[in-house]
FIKOLZA-1660 file (N, C-alpha, C; in steps of 0.1 Angstrom, whole numbers, plus 5000, padded with zeros to 4 digits):
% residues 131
   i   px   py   pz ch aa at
   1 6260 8156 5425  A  X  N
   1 6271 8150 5432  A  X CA
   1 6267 8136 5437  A  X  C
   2 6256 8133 5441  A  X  N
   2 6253 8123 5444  A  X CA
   2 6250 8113 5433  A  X  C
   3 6246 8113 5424  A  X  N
   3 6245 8106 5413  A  X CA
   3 6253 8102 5406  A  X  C
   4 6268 8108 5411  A  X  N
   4 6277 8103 5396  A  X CA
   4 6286 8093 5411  A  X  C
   5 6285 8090 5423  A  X  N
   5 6291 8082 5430  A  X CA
   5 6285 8069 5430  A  X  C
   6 6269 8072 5430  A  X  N
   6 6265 8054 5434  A  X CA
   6 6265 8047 5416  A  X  C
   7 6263 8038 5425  A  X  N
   7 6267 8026 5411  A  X CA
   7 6251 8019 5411  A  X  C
   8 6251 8014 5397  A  X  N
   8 6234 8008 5398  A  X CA
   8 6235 7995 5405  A  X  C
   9 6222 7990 5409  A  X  N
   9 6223 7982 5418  A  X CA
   9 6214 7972 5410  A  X  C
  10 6213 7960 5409  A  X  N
  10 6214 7949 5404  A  X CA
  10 6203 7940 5413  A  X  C
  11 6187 7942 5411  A  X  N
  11 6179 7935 5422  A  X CA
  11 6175 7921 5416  A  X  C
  12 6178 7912 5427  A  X  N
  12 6176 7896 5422  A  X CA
  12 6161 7898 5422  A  X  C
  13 6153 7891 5409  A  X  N
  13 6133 7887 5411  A  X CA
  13 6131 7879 5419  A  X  C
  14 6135 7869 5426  A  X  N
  14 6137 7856 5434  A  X CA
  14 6132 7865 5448  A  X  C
  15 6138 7880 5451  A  X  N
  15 6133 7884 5466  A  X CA
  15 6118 7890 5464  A  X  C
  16 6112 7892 5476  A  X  N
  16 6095 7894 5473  A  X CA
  16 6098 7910 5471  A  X  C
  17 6088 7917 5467  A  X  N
  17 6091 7927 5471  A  X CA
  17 6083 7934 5485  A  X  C
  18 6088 7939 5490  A  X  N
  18 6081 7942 5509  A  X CA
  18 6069 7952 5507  A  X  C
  19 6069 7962 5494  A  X  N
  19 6059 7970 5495  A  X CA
  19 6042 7963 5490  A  X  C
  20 6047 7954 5481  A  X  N
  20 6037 7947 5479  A  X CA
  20 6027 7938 5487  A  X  C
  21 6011 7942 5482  A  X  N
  21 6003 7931 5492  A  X CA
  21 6002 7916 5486  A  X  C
  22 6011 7908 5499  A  X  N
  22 6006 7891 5494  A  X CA
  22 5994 7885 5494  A  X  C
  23 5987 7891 5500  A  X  N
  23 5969 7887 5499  A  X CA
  23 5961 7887 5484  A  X  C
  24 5956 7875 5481  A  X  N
  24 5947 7873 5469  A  X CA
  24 5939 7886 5469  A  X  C
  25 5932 7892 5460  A  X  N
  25 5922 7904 5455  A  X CA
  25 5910 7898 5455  A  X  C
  26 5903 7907 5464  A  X  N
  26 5890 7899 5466  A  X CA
  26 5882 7908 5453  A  X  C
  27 5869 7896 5451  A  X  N
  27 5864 7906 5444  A  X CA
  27 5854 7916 5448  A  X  C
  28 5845 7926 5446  A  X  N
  28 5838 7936 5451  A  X CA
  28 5823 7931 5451  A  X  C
  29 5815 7935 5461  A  X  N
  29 5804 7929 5463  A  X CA
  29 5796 7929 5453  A  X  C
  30 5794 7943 5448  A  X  N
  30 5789 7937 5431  A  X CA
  30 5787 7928 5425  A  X  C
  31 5803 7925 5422  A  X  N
  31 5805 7913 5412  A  X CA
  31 5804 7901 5422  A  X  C
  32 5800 7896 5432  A  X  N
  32 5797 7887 5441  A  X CA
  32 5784 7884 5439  A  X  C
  33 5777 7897 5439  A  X  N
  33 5758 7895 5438  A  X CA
  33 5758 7887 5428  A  X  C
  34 5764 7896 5415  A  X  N
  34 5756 7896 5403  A  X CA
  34 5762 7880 5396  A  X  C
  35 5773 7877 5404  A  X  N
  35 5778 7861 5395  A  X CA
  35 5769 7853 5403  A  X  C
  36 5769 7855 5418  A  X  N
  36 5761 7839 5423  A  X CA
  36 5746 7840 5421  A  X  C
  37 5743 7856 5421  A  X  N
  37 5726 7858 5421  A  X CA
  37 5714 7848 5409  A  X  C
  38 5720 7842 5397  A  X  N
  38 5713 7835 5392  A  X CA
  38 5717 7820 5394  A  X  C
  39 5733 7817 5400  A  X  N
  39 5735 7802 5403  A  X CA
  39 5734 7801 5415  A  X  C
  40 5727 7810 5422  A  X  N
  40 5726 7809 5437  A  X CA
  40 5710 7803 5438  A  X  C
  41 5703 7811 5433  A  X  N
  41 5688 7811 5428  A  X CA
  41 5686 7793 5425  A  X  C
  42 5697 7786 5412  A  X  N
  42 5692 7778 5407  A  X CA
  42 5697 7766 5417  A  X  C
  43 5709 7770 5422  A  X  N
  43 5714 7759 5439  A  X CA
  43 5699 7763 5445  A  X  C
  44 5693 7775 5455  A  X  N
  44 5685 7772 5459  A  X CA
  44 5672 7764 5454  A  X  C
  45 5672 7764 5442  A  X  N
  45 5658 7757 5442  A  X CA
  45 5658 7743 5438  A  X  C
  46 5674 7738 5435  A  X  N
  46 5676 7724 5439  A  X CA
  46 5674 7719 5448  A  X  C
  47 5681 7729 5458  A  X  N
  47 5681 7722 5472  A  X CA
  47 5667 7721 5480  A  X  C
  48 5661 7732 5475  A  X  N
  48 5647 7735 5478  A  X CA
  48 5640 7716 5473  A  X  C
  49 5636 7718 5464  A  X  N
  49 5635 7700 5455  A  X CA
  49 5635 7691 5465  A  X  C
  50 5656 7687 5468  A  X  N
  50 5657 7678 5477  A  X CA
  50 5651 7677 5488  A  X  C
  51 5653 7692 5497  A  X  N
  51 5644 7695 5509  A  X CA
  51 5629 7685 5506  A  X  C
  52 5622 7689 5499  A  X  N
  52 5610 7685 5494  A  X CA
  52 5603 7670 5490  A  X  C
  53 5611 7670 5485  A  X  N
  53 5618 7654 5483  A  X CA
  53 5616 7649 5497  A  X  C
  54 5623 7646 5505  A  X  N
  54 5632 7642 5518  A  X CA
  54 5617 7643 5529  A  X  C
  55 5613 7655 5529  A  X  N
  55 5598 7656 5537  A  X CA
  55 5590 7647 5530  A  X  C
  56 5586 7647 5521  A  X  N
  56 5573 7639 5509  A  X CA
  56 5578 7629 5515  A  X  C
  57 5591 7623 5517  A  X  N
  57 5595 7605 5517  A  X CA
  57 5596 7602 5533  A  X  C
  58 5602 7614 5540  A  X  N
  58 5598 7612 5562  A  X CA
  58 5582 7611 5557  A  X  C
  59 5576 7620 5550  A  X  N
  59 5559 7617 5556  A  X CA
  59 5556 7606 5550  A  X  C
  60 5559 7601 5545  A  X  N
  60 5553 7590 5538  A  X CA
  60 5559 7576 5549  A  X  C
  61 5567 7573 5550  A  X  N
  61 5572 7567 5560  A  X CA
  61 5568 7566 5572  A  X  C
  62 5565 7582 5578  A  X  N
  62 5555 7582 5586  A  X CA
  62 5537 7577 5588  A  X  C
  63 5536 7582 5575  A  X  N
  63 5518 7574 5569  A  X CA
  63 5522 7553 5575  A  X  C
  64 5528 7551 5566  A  X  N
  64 5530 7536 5565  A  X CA
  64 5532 7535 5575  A  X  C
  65 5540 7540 5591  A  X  N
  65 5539 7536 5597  A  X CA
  65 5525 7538 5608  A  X  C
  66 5519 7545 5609  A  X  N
  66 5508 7547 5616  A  X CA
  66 5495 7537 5611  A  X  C
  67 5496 7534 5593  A  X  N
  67 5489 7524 5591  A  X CA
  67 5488 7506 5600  A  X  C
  68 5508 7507 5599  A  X  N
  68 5512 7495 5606  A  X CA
  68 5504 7495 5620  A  X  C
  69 5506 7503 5625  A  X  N
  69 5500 7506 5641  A  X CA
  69 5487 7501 5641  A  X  C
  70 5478 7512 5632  A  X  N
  70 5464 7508 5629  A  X CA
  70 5468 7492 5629  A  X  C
  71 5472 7490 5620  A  X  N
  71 5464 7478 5614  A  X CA
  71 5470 7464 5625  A  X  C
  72 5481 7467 5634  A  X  N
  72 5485 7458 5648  A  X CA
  72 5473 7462 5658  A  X  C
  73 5470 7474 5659  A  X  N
  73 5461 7478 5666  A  X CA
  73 5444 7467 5665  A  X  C
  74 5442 7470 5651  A  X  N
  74 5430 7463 5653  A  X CA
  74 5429 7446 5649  A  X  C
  75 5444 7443 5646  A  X  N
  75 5444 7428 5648  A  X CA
  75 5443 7425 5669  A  X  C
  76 5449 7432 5675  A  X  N
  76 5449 7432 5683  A  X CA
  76 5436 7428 5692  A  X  C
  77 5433 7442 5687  A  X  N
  77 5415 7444 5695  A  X CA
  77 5408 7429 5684  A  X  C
  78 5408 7430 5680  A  X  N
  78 5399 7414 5672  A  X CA
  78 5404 7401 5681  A  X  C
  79 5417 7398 5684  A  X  N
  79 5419 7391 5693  A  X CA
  79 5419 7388 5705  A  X  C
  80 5418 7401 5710  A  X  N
  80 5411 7404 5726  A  X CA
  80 5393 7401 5723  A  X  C
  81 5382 7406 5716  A  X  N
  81 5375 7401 5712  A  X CA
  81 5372 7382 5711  A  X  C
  82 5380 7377 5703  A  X  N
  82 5377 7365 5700  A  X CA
  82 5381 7358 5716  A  X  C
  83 5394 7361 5725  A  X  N
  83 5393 7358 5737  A  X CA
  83 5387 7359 5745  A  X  C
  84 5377 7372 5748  A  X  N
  84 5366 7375 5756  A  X CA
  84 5352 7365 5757  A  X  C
  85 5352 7360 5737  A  X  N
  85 5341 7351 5735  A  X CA
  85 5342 7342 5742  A  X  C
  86 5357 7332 5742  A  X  N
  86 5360 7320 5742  A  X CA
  86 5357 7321 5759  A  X  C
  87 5359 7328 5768  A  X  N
  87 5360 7331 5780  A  X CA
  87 5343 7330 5785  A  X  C
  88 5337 7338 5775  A  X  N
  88 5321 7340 5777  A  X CA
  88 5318 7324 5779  A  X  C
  89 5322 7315 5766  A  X  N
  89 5316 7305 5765  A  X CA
  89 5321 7293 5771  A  X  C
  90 5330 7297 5776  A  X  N
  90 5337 7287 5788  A  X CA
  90 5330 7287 5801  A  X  C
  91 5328 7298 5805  A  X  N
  91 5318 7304 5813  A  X CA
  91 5308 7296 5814  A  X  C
  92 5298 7300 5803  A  X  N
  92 5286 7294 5800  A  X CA
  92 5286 7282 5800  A  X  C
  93 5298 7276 5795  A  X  N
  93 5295 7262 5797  A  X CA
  93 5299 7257 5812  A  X  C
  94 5306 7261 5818  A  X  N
  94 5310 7258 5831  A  X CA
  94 5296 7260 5842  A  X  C
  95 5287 7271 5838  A  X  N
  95 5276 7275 5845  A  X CA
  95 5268 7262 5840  A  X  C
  96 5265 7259 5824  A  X  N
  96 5254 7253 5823  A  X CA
  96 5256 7236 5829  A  X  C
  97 5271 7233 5828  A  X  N
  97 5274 7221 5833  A  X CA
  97 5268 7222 5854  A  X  C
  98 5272 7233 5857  A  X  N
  98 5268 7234 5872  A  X CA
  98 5254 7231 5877  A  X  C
  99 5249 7238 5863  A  X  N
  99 5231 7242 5868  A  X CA
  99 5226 7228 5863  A  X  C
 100 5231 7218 5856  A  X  N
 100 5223 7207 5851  A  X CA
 100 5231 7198 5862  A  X  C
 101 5239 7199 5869  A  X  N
 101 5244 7184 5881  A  X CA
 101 5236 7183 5887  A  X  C
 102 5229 7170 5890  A  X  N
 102 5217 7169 5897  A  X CA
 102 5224 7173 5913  A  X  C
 103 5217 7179 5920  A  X  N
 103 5218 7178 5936  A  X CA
 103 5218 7170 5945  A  X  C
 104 5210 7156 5940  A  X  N
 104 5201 7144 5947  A  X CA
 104 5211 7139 5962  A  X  C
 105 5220 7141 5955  A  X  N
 105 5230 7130 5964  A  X CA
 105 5241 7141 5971  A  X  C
 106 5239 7153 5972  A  X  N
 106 5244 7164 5979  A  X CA
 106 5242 7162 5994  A  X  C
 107 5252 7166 6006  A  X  N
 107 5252 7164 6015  A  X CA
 107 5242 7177 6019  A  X  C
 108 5228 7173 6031  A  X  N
 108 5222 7180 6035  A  X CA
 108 5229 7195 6038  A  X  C
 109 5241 7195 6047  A  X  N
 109 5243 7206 6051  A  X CA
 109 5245 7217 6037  A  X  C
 110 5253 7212 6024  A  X  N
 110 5261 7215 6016  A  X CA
 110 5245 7218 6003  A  X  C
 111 5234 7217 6003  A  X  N
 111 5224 7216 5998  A  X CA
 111 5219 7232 5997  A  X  C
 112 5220 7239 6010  A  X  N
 112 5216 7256 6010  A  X CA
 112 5223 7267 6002  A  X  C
 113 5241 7265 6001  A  X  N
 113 5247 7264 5990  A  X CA
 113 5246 7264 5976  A  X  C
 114 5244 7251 5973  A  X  N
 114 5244 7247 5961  A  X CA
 114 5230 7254 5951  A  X  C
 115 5224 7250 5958  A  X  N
 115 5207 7259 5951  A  X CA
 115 5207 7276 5950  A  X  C
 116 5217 7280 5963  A  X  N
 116 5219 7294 5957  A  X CA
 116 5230 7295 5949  A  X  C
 117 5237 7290 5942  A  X  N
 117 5246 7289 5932  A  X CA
 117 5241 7290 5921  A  X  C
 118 5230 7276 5920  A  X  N
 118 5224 7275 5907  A  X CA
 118 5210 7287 5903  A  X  C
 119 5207 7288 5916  A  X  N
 119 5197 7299 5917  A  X CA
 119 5201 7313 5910  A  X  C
 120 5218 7314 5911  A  X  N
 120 5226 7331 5902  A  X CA
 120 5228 7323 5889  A  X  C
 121 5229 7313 5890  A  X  N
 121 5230 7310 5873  A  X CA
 121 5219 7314 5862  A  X  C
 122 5210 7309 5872  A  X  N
 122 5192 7310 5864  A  X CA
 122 5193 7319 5865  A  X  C
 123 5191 7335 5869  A  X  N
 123 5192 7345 5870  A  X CA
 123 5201 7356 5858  A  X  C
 124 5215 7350 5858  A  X  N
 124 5221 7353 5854  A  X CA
 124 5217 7353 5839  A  X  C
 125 5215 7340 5833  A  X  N
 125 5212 7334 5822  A  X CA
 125 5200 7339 5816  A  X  C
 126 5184 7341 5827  A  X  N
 126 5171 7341 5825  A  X CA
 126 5168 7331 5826  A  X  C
 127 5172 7318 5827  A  X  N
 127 5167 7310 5827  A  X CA
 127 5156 7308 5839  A  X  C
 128 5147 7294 5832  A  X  N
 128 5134 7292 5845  A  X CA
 128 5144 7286 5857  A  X  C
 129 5140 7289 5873  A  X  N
 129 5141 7281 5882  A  X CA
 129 5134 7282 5889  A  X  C
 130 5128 7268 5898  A  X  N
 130 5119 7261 5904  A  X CA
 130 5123 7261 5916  A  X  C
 131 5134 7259 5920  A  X  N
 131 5139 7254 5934  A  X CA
 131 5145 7268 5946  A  X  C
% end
């Protein structure tokens, strides 16, 4: 009875159907392992490379610069050196100019002074003093 009353019904393809799932199909872990497990492998040991790469060239950068350092370093100290001479011998000559001024003509008071001046020089130096 009910079949000879309805009429067929006529479904437009344009509507979705509601029972159906819209969601893409994923694929199953399996087939996940087994496709990336050798292009996964060959990405890592690219990237492994680059990684490798990248440290080799920081250390290296690093080397070159610690040389830089060194080598500021001991221009440095060579210069502090060559200044300490120049200072020595400024010295020395300043001392040896002191110890050779004759005293002759030194004011008495200013006389007890002066000879112990020249008296640390001679000392200083080794040299002989008489006075």
């Amino acid at each position: 009875m009910f079949g000879t009353k309805r009429k067929p019904v006529d479904v437009d393809p344009s509507i979705p159907d509601m029972n159906e799932d819209p969601s893409p199909q994923r694929t199953q872990r399996r087939d996940k392992r087994q496709a990336t497990s050798s292009e996964g492998s060959a990405e890592l040991a690219a990237q492994f490379k680059e990684y490798t790469a990248m440290k080799e060239a920081k250390h290296a950068m690093e080397l070159e610069a610690i040389e830089l350092r060194k080598k500021r370093e001991s221009e440095a100290r060579e210069l502090i050196t060559e200044q300490r001479e120049m200072m020595r011998n400024y010295a020395y000559d300043r001392d040896m100019k002191t110890f050779l001024k004759p005293h002759d003509d030194a004011p008495p008071e200013m006389l007890p002074f002066i000879l112990a001046r020249k008296r640390d020089i001679a000392n200083k130096y080794g040299w002989p003093c008489n006075f």
